[in-house]
N, C-alpha and C positions, 0 to 999 in steps of 0.2 A: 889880524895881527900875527904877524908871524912866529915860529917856534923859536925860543932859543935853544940854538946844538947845544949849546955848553951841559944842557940838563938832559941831554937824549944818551943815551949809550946804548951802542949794538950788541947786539945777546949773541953770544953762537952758539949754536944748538949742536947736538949728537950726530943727526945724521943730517951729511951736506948733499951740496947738486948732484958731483957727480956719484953719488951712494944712489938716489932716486932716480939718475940717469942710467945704471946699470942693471936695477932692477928692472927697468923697462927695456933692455937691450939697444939703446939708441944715444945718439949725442944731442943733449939740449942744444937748442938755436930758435931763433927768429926771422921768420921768415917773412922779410919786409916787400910786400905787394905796392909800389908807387907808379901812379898815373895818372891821366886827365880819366875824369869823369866818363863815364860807358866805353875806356880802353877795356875793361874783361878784367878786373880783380878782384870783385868778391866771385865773381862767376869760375876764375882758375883758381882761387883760393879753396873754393869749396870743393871743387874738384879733387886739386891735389891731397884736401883732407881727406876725401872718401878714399883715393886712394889708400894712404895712409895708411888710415881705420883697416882695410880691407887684409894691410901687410900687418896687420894685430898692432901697431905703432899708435903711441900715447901723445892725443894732440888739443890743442884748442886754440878758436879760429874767433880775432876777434877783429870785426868789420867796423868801418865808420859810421854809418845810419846806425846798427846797434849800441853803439857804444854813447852816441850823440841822445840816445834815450833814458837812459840812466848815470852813468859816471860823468859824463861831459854836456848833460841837457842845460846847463847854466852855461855856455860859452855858443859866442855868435860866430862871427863868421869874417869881422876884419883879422889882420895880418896879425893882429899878438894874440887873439881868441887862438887863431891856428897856430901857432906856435904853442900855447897852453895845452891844448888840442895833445899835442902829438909829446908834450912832452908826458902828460900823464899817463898817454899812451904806451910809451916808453919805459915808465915804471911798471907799468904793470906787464908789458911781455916780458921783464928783466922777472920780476917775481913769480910770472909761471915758468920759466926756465931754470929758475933755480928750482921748483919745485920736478925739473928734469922732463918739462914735456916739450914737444916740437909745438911752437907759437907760431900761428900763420897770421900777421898784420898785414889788411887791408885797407890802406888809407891814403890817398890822393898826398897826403904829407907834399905840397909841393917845394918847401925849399931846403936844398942842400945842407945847411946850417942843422936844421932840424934832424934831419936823419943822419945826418954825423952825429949827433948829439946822442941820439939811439944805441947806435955803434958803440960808441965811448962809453955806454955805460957797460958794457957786457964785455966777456972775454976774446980776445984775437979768435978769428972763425966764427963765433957764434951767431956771429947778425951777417944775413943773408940776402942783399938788395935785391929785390927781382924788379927788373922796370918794363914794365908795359907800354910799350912802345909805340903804342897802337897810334895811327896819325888822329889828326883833330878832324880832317873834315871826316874821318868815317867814326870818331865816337859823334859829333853834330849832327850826322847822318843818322844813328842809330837813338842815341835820345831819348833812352828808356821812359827816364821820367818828365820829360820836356821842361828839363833844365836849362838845357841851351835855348830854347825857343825863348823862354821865360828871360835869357839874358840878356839875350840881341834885343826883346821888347825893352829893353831898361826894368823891369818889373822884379828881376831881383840882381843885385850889385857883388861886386866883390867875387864873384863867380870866375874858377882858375881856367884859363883859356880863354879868355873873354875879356875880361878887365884887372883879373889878378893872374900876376906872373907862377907860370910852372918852372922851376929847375931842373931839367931831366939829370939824372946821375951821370958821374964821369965814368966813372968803371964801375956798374953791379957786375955783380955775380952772374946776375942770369938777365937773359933780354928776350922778352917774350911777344910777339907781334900776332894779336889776334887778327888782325886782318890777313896775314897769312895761313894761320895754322889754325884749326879747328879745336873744340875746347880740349879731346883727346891728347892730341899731338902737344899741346900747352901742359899738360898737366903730365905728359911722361917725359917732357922735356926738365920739369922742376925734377921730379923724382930717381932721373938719372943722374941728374947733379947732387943730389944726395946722397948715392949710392957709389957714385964716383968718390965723394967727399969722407965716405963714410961717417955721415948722420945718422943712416939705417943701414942697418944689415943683412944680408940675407937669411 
């Protein structure tokens, strides 16, 4: 059943975002990784975090199969599970950001609607599309966990690229093509656009 607002009231507290964003020398944001399946985004996600880390910058990196273990193990996998999916998703990199840290979300999120939605919840700059670009036959090719094989047999459905619709972004931020650039090249391609943007600092 759901909550009634009428009874909820937001508390504001002493110290805001940007107070914990400047303690950490950096600009909160969300850093949205969208792609088909073995395009490279938990793989540049994690990357671009080590970097991060390395630049002493305050981060946390929250991938789709992890998140699908805990927070989201109760939601399958038709078209409004995924929409659930990414909306709760969306709360929670809104509430590490306020807490002023750089959120790196990796999740296939394939439709438009949804990651608008993400957007909309955070301030103008904050949310940061990266789209992985990467074509289909070379993540099909690659097939880490022989999810594609598993699709084409019918043996599992609803699978994005396959039987469920991806919407690639109209204009992100960043467009990253692992089939061209090696995971290096991916990950200081994110971190100059940061530094351009001034997210980090030197």
């Amino acid at each position: 059943m759901a909550q009634d607002d009428r009874n909820t009231v937001w508390h504001a507290h002493n110290i805001d975002k940007f107070s914990r964003a400047a303690q950490k020398r950096q600009t909160p944001s969300i850093l949205w990784f969208t792609g088909l399946s073995a395009s490279g985004k938990s793989t540049i996600a994690n990357a671009v975090e080590q970097k991060l880390y390395e630049l002493k910058h305050h981060t946390y990196l929250l991938d789709g199969d992890n998140v699908r273990h805990g927070l989201n193990k109760d939601l399958g996998f038709s078209d409004a599970a995924r929409v659930e999916n990414i909306r709760r998703i969306g709360e929670t990199a809104k509430l590490f950001a306020d807490a002023g840290l750089i959120v790196l979300s990796a999740f296939i999120s394939p439709f438009r609607a949804d990651r608008q939605m993400v957007r909309d919840l955070v301030e103008d700059g904050e949310f940061i599309e990266i789209y992985m670009s990467t074509p289909l036959s070379v993540c099909e090719k690659r097939d880490p966990k022989g999810l594609y094989k598993k699709a084409r047999s019918g043996e599992i459905t609803n699978f994005t690229g396959i039987d469920s619709t991806y919407e690639p972004p109209e204009s992100p931020e960043i467009i990253v093509n692992t089939a061209e650039c090696d995971i290096a090249a991916c990950a200081d391609q994110v971190i100059a656009y940061l530094k351009q943007h001034h997210i980090i600092h030197e």
